[in-house]
C-alpha positions in Angstrom: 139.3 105.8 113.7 141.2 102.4 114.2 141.2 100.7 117.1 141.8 96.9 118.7 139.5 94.4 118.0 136.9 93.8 120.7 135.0 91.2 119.0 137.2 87.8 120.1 136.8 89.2 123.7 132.6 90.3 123.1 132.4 87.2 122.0 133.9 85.2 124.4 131.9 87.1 126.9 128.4 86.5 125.5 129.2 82.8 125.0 130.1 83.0 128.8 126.6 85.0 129.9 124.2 82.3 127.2 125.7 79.3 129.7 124.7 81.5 132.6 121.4 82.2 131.3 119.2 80.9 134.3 120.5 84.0 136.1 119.5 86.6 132.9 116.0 86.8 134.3 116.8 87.5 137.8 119.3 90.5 136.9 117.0 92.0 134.5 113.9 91.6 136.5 116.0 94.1 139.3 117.2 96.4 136.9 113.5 96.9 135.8 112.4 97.4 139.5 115.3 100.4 139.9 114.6 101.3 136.8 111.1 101.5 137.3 111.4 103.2 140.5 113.7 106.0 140.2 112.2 107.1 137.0 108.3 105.7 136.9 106.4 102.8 135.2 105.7 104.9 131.5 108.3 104.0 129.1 108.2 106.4 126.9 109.3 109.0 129.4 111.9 106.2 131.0 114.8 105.5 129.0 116.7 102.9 131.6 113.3 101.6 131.8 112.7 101.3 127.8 116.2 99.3 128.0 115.6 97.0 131.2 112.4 95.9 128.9 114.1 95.3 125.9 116.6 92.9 128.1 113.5 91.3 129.4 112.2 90.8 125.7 115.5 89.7 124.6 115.6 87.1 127.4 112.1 85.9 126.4 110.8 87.1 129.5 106.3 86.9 129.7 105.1 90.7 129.0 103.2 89.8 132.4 106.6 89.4 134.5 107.9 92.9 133.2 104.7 94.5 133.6 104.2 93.2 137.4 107.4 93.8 138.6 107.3 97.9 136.6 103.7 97.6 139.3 105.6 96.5 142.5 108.4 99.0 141.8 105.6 101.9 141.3 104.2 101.1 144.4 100.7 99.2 142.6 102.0 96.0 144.1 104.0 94.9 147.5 107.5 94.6 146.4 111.4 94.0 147.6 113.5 97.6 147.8 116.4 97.2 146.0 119.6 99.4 146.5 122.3 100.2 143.5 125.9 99.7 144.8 128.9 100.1 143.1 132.7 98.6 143.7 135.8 98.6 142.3 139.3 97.0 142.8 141.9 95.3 141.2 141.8 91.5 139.7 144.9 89.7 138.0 148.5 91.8 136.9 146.7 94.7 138.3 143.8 94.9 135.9 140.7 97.1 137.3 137.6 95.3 137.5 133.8 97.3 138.5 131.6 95.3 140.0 127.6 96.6 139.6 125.6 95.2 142.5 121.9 95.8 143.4 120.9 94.2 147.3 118.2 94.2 150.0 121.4 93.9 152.0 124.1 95.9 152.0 126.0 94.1 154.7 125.5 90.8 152.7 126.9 91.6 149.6 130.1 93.9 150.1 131.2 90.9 152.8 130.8 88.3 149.2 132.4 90.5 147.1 135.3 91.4 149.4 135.1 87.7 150.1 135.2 86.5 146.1 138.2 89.4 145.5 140.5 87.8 148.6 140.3 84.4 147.9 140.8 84.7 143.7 143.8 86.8 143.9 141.9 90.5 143.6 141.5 93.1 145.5 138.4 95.5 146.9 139.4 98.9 146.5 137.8 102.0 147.6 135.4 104.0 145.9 136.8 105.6 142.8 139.8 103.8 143.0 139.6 102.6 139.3 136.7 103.8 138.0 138.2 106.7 136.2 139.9 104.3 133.5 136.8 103.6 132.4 134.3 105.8 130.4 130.7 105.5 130.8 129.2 105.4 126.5 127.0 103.6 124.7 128.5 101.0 123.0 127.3 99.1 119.9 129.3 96.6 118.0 128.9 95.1 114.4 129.9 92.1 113.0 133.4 92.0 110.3 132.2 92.4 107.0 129.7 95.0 107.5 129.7 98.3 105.5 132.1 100.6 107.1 130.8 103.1 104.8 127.6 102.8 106.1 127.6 102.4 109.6 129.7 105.3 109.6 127.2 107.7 107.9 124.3 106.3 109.6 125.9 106.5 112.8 127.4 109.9 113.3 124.6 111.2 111.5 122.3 110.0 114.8 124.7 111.9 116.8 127.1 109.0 117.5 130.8 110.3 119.2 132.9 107.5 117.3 133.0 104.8 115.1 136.0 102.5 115.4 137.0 99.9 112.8 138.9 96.7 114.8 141.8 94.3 113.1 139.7 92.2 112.2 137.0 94.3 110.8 134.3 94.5 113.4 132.8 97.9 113.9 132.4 99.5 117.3 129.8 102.5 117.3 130.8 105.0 120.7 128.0 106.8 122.0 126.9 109.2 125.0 124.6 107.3 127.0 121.6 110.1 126.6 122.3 109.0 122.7 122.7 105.5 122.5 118.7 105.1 122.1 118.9 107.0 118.7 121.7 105.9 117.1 120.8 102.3 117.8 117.5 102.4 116.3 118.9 104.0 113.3 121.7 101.7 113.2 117.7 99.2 113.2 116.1 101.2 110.4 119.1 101.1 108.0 119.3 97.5 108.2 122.4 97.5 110.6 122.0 95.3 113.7 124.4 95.1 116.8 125.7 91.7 117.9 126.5 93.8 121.0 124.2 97.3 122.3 124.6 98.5 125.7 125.3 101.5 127.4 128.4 100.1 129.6 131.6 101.1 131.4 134.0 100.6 128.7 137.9 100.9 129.0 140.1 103.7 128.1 143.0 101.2 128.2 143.9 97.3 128.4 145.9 94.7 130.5 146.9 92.0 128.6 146.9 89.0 130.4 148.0 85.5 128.5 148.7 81.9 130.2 148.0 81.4 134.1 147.1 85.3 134.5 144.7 85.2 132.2 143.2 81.5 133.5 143.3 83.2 136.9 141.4 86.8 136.2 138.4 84.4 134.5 138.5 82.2 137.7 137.6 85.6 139.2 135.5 87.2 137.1 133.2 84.4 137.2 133.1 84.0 140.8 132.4 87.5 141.0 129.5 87.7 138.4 128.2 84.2 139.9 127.3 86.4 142.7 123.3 86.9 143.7 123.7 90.5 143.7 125.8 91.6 140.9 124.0 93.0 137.7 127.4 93.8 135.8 130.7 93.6 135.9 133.5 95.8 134.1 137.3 95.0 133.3 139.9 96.2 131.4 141.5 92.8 130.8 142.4 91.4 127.9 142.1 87.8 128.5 143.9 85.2 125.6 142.7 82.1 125.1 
């Protein structure tokens, strides 16, 4: 159960997202409306929903946004329709990069993205082109230092699929996505919190890219996630500083 450590790169991503956070609300507000339309307004019988809201709690969103946009994706208010689309391609030393969209125009946003992947080196692939190096899993990850021991009882006990210790002692809790909700609230009641819980696209393996590459593959990624329509983005990179 060893593993690399994720937590210089986790890091380095959240300090990325906090500078970007004018845009948090925006994202989570559309992944609320899907979220709220695919599987209804009641959160105790919507588990994307139950998550969208956390996100909105997390980004100190008013309980009367989330509740008004959950109304205008049920149908009780007038609302936008909002569309799920997925790429993938190929970004810096051939690393694989998924790129999460959600649009009220399709035409729009594939032409940005395609445009973002040209011009920063990438390139748009076709549908399933990279996605299987990626698994689909809850991920939770705890700071170095805390009890191995622990997490590692607490976890698997919930029904988590792995619990990997990184170099440098973070602690990265795998989970199927239909289990993530459990194991992260007992992960909670044990006294255990995640710097990092989300149920993502994570990587079976790793480019390392150091130097220009890596300077290059960040250009991209940001362009790509500075994008209206993108919710998430995915890689595989390993980018040094």
């Amino acid at each position: 159960m060893a593993g690399h450590s994720k937590w210089a790169n986790i890091q380095h991503r959240k300090g990325r997202q906090d500078e970007k956070r004018g845009k948090i609300w925006t994202r989570v507000i559309r992944e609320i409306m899907v979220a709220a339309r695919q599987g209804g307004g009641d959160l105790s019988a919507n588990p994307r929903l139950r998550l969208a809201v956390e996100k909105a709690k997390a980004a100190n969103m008013p309980a009367d946004t989330v509740k008004r946009n959950i109304d205008k994706a049920t149908g009780a208010l007038e609302g936008v329709h909002y569309e799920e689309i997925r790429y993938e391609g190929y970004g810096i030393g051939g690393a694989a990069v998924i790129v999460d969209t959600m649009t009220d125009n399709k035409v729009r946003t594939v032409a940005e993205v395609r445009h973002v992947f040209s011009k920063y080196g990438g390139n748009l692939g076709t549908e399933g082109s990279v996605a299987f190096q990626f698994k689909h899993c809850g991920q939770l990850l705890l700071a170095p230092g805390t009890d191995e021991d622990k997490v590692m009882e607490v976890a698997l006990e919930a029904g988590a699929d792995d619990v990997v210790t990184g170099e440098d002692g973070s602690i990265e809790v795998l989970t199927a996505p239909a289990a993530f909700e459990a194991v992260k609230d007992a992960l909670e009641a044990a006294g255990l919190k995640p710097e990092l819980a989300e149920v993502t696209m994570r990587p079976e393996n790793t480019v390392a890219l150091a130097g220009d590459e890596a300077a290059r593959m960040q250009k991209l990624l940001d362009m790509i996630e500075d994008l209206d329509d993108v919710q998430d983005v995915f890689h595989n990179a390993e980018i040094s500083e």
